[in-house]
Steps between C-alpha positions, in 0.01 A plus 500: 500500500556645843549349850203538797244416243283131419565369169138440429417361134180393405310521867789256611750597773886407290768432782762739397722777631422737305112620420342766219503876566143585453200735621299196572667130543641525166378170372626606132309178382178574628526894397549316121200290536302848617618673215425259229155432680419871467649530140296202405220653620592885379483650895868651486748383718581418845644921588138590390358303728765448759711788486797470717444883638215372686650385835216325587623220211902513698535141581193312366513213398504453127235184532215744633575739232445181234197425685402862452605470134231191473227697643592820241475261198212294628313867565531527091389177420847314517634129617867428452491210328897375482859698658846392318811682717860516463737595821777621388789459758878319565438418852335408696406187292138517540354147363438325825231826550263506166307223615396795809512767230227327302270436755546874647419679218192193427369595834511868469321487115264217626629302203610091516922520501492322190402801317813661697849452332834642665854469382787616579842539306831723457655764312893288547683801647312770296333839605357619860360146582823307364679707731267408794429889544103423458255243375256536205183329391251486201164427479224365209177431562169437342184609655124433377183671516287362800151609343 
């Protein structure tokens, strides 16, 4: 967590004074989502396809890469069909925000937001996010063939 940066977290803009050091807006939950999308679908990971040595990715937003994501699985035959996340975080308390989360992430896989689940919870105290020195996030999904 660093100062002069957005806490952005799931498309959604988190008032906060402190924001995620990232090549892009650091959105760790959407980079989860885009990583289980492209496991689920066996197309590597989100440095294969976004690799942060490619300035032309420095500061984009992490909701056009998930669209991108879509179109990549969709290209081989793929339709998410449901997302489960986890944020994990001590502050800032996040629940007034999944409701914006939800439909974020709907809107960039062009799925309903009840087939989008976000949660958040704590690690009381323990490790780099109990500390407050960063934020983590974790991702399952399920995707189906669309032919």
């Amino acid at each position: 967590m660093v100062e002069g940066r957005k806490l952005i977290l799931g498309g959604v803009e988190i008032p906060y004074k402190l924001g995620l050091l990232g090549h892009s807006d650091a959105d760790v939950l959407i980079h989860a989502i885009m990583d289980a999308l492209l496991g689920a679908a066996a197309l590597g990971d989100i440095g294969k396809h976004f690799p942060d040595s490619d300035p032309k990715f420095k500061g984009i937003s992490s909701l056009f890469l998930l669209k991108t994501v879509r179109e990549l699985l969709e290209e081989k035959g793929y339709r998410t069909h449901n997302v489960d996340a986890v944020i994990v975080a001590e502050q800032p308390k996040l629940a007034p925000f999944m409701q914006g989360m939800c439909r974020q992430i709907a809107l960039a896989l062009e799925i309903e937001t009840d087939q989008v689940n976000v949660k958040a919870t704590t690690t009381e105290g323990l490790g780099f996010t109990g500390t407050g020195e960063g934020i983590g996030a974790h991702a399952v999904v399920t995707v189906t063939a669309s032919h």
